[in-house]
C-alpha positions as CSV (number, residue, x, y, z in Angstrom):
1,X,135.9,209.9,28.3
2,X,132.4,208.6,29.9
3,X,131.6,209.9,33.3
4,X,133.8,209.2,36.4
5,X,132.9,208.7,39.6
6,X,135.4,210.0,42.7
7,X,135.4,208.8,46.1
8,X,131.7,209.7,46.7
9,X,130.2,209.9,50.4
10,X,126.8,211.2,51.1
11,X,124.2,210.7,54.0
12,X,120.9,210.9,53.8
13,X,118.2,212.6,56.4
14,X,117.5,208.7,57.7
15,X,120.2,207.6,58.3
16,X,121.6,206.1,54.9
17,X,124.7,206.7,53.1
18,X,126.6,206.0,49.8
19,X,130.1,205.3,51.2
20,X,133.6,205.7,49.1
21,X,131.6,205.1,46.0
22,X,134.2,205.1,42.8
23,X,132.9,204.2,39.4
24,X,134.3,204.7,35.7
25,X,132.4,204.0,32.5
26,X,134.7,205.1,29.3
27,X,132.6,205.6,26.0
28,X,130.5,203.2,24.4
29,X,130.2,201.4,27.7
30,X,127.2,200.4,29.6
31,X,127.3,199.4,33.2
32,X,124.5,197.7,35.0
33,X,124.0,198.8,39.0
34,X,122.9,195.6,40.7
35,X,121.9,195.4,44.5
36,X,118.9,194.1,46.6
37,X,116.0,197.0,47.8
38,X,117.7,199.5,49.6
39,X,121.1,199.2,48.6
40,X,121.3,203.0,46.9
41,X,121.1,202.3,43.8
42,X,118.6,205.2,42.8
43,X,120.1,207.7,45.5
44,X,123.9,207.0,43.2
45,X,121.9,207.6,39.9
46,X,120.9,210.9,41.1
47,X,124.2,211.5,42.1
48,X,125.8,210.7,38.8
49,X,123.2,212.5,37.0
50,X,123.8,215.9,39.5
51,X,120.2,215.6,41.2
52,X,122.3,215.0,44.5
53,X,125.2,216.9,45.5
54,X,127.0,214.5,47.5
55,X,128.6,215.5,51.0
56,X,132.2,214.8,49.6
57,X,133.5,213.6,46.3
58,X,132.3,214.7,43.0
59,X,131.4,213.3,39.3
60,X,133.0,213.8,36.0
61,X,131.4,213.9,32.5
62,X,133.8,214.1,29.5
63,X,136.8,215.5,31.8
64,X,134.5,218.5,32.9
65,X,133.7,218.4,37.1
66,X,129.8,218.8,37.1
67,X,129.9,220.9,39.8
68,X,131.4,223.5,37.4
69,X,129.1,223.2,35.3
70,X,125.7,225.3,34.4
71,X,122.1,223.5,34.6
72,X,121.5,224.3,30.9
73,X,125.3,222.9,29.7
74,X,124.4,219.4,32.1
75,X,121.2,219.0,30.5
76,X,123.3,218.7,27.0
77,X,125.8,216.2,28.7
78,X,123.6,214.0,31.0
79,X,120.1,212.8,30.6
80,X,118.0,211.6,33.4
81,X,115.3,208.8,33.7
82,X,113.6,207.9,36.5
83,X,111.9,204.8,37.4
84,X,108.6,205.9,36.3
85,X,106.7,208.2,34.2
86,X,103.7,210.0,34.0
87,X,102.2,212.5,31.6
88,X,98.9,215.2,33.2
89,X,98.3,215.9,29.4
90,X,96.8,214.9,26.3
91,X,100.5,214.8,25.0
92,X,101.6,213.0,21.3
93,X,104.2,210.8,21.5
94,X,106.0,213.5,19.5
95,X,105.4,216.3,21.8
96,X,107.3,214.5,24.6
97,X,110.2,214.0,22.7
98,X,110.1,217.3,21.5
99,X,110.4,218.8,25.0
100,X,113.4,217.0,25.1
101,X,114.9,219.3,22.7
102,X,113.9,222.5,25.1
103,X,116.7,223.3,26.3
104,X,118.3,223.9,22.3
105,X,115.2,225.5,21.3
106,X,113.6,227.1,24.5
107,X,110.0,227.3,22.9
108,X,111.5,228.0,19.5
109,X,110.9,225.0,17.7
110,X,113.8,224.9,14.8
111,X,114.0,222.5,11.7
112,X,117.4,221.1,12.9
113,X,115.2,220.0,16.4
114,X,112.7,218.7,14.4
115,X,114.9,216.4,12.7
116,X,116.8,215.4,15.9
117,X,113.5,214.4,17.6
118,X,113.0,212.5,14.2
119,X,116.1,210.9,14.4
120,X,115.6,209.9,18.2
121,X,112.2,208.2,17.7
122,X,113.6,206.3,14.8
123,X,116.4,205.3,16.9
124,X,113.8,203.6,19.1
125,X,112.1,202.4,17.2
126,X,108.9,204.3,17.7
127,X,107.8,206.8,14.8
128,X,105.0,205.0,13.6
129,X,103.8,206.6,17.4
130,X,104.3,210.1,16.6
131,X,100.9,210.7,16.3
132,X,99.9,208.9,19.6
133,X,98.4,210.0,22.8
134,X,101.0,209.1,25.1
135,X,98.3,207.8,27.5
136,X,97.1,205.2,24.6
137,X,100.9,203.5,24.4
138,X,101.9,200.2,26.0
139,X,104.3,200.4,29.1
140,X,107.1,199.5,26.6
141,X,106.3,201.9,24.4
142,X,106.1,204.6,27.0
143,X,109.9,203.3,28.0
144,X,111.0,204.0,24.8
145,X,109.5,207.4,24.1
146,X,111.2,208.4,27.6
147,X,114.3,207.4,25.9
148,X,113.6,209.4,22.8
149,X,112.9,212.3,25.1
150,X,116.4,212.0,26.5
151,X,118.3,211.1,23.5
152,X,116.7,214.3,22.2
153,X,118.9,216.1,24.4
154,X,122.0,214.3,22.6
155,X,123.5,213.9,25.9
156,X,127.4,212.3,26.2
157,X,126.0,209.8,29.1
158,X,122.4,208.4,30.2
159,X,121.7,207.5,32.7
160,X,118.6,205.2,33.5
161,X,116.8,204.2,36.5
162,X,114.8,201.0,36.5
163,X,114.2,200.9,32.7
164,X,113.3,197.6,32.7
165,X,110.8,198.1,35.5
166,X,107.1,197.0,34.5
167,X,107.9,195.2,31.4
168,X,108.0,191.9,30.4
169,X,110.8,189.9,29.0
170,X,110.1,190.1,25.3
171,X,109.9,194.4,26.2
172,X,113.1,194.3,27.8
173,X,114.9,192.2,25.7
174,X,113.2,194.2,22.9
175,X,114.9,198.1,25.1
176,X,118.1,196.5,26.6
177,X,119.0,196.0,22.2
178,X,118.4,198.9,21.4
179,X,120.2,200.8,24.2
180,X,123.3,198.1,23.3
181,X,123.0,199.8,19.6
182,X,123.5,203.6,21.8
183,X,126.4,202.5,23.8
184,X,128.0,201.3,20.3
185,X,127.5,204.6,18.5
186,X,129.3,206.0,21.4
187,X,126.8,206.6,24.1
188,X,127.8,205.5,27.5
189,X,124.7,204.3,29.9
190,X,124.8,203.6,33.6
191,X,121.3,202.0,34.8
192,X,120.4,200.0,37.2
193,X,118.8,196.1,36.8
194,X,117.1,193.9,38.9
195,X,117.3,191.0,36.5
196,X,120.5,189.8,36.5
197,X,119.8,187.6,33.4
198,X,119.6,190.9,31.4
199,X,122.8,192.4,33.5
200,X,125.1,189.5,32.9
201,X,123.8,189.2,29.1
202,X,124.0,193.1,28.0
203,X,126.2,194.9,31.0
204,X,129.9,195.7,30.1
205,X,130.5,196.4,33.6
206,X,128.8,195.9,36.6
207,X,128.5,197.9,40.2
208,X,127.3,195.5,42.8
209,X,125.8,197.8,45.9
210,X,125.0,196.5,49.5
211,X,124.4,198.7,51.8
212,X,125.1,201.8,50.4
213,X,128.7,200.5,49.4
214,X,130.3,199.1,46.5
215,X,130.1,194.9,47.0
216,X,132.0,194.2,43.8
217,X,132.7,195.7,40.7
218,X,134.3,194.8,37.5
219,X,133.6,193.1,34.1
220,X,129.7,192.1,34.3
221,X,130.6,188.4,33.6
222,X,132.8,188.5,36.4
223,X,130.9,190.1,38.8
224,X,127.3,188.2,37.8
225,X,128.6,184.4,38.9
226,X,126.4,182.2,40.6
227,X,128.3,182.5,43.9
228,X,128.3,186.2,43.4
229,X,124.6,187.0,43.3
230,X,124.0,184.5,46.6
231,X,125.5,186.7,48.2
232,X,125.1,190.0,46.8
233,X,121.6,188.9,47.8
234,X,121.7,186.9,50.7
235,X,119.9,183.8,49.5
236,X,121.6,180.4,49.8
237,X,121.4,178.6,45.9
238,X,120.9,180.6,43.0
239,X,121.3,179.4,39.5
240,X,121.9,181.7,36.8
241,X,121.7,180.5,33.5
């Protein structure tokens, strides 16, 4: 069932706004939010995720209104990452993802967590980090162990801000396949992309966003053309390839 988006207005204290914002990702599916600076991509993330309670409209997670639901019950159906991370502690890789787990075990570390943070940092791709100061990891390594963090939480939908921020292509390329290999166990993912390369290649479905309003949606092929991104992004010739 995904998460569902319905008729979503919100202003912000300067004078932006998300206006009549609908989106649906079903299962399995992930959709790419694509826009220039500003467009509200990050402000609709928080949205989707329940950080924001917008002015009118509301979000759906597995048929279940979020605004019915309690803080500890959405941190078991959504899982949040921001654009960037940082650590203030001599943290293992392990111990990050473990406080994923928290709000299962609530300080009470169980075998059955242990096994799910396991689990999570194979997924990525990352045990042989365990061990690591978090500090002492690459920038694409620290993007994944974020991810283990959140699919420690074994969350229905995640949703990511920016993952692909910071790293280069062979890292993204590298996250972008392994998130494809979530959304086909069942996952659904909503992030948002500035390379439309990556979008295009990976997105099921894309949300084009221009000034706080939808500028096209649909299948990511669809939406990603050449004439498209022009002017999704205001620039005269574009070639995507």
């Amino acid at each position: 069932m995904g998460i569902k988006i319905h008729s979503v207005n919100h202003r912000l204290s300067k004078g932006f706004s998300l206006t009549g914002i609908n989106l649906d990702i079903d299962d399995g599916e992930m959709s790419v939010i694509v826009g220039p600076n500003g467009a509200g991509k990050s402000t609709l993330l928080k949205v989707a995720a329940g950080l924001i309670k917008p002015d009118t409209g509301f979000v759906e997670v597995s048929g279940r209104d979020i605004r019915e639901v309690s803080s500890e019950s959405m941190s078991k159906l959504i899982s949040y990452l921001p654009p960037s991370s940082s650590v203030m502690f001599d943290y293992t890789c392990e111990d990050i993802v473990t406080l994923g787990r928290y709000p299962y075990h609530k300080g009470l570390v169980s075998a059955l967590d242990r096994k799910v943070v396991n689990d999570s940092m194979e997924t990525m791709k990352i045990r042989h980090l365990a061990g690591e100061i978090i500090d002492h990891v690459s920038t694409g390594e620290l993007k994944k162990v974020m991810i283990a963090r959140c699919l420690a939480l074994q969350p229905k939908v995640m949703i990511l801000d920016e993952p692909c921020a910071s790293l280069d292509l062979s890292a993204s390329v590298s996250l972008m396949n392994l998130l494809k290999l979530l959304c086909g166990n069942g996952m659904s993912i909503v992030l948002s992309i500035h390379d439309v390369h990556l979008a295009s290649k990976y997105g099921d479905k894309c949300f084009a966003m221009k000034n706080g309003r939808e500028y096209m949606a649909g299948d990511a092929s669809s939406v990603l053309t050449k004439n498209n991104i022009a002017s999704l992004f205001d620039i005269n010739e574009y070639e995507l390839t």
